[in-house]
VEXDREN-2710 file (C-alpha; in Angstrom, 1 decimal):
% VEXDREN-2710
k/r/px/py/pz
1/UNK/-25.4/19.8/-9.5
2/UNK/-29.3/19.8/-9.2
3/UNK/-31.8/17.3/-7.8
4/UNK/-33.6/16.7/-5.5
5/UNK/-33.5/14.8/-2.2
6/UNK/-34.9/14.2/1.0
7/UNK/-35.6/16.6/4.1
8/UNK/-34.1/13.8/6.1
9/UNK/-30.5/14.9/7.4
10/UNK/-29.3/11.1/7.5
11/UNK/-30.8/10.6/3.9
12/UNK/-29.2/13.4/2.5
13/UNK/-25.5/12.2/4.4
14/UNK/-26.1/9.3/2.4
15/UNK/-26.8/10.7/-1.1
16/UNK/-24.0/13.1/0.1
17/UNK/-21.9/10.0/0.3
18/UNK/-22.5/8.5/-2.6
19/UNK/-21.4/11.4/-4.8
20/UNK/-18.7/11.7/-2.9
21/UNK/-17.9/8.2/-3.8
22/UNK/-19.0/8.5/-7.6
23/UNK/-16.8/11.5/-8.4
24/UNK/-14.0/10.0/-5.8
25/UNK/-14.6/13.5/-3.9
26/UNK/-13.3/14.3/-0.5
27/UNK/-15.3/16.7/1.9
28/UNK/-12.5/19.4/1.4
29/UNK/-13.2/19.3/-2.4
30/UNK/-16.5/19.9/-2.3
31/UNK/-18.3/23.4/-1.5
32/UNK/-22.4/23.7/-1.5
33/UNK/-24.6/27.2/-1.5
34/UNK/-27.9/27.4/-1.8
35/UNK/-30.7/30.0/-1.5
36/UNK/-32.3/31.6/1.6
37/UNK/-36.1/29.9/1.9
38/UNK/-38.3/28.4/4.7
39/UNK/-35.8/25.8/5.0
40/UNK/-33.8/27.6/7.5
41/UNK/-30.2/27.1/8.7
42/UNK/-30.5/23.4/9.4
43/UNK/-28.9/22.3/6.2
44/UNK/-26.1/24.6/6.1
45/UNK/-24.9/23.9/10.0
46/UNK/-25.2/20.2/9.4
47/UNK/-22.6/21.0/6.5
48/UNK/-20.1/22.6/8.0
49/UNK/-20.4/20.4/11.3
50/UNK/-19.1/17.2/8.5
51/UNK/-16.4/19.7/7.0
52/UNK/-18.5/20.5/4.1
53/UNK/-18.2/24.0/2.8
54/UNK/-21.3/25.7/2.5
55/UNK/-22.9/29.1/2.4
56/UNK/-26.7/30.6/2.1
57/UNK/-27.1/33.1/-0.2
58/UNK/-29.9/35.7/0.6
59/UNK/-32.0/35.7/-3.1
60/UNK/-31.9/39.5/-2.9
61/UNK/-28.4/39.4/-3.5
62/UNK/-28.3/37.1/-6.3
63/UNK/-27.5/39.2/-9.4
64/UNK/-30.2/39.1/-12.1
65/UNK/-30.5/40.1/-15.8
66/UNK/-33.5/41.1/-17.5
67/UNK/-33.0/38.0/-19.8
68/UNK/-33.6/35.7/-16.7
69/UNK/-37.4/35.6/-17.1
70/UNK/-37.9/32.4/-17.2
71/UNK/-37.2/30.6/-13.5
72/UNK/-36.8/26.7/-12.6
73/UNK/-34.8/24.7/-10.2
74/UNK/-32.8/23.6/-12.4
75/UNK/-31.8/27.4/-14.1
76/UNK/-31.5/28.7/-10.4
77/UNK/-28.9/25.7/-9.8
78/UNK/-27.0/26.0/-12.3
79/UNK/-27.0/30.1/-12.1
80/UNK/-25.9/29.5/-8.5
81/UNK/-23.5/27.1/-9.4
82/UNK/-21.1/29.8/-12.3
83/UNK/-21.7/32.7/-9.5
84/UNK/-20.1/30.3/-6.6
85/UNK/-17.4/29.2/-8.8
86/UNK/-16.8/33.1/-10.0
87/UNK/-16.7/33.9/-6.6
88/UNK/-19.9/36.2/-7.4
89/UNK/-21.9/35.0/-4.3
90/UNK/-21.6/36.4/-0.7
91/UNK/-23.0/33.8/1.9
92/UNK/-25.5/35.2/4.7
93/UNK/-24.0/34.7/8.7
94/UNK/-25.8/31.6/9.5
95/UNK/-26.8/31.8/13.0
96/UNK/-26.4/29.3/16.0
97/UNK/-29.3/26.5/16.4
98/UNK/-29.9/28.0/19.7
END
């Protein structure tokens, strides 16, 4: 899935939510990567503290083609998206907040 939401943990619960509600998805069902950036951990331990499954993916280990010129959001989502579900993406160890 790709879009775009707020940096706001309790906002982003809530949009959370409301796919979960929309696809009638429990937290077990659902598993979320995303790339390595400036964002940090944050994301990722807020996550798993709900019982989501989630992983970072470093962008250096992201396997690329020579085809895959052309880069957007949306492309990199869905890319990340087949190579999760292929089991073709290795999560970095996300470290403690302290």
């Amino acid at each position: 899935m790709y879009g775009k939401t707020t940096a706001d943990l309790k906002a982003f619960e809530a949009v959370l939510r409301r796919i979960m509600k929309k696809y009638d998805l429990a937290k077990e069902d659902m598993a979320l990567c995303y790339e390595a950036g400036p964002t940090g951990f944050v994301l990722a331990r807020r996550l798993i503290k709900l019982g989501v499954e989630c992983i970072v993916v470093a962008p250096s280990k992201i396997p690329t083609q020579s085809v895959d010129r052309v880069k957007t959001d949306r492309r990199d989502a869905r890319k990340l998206t087949r190579l999760y579900r292929a089991g073709e993406l290795e999560g970095i160890h996300i470290p403690s907040a302290n």
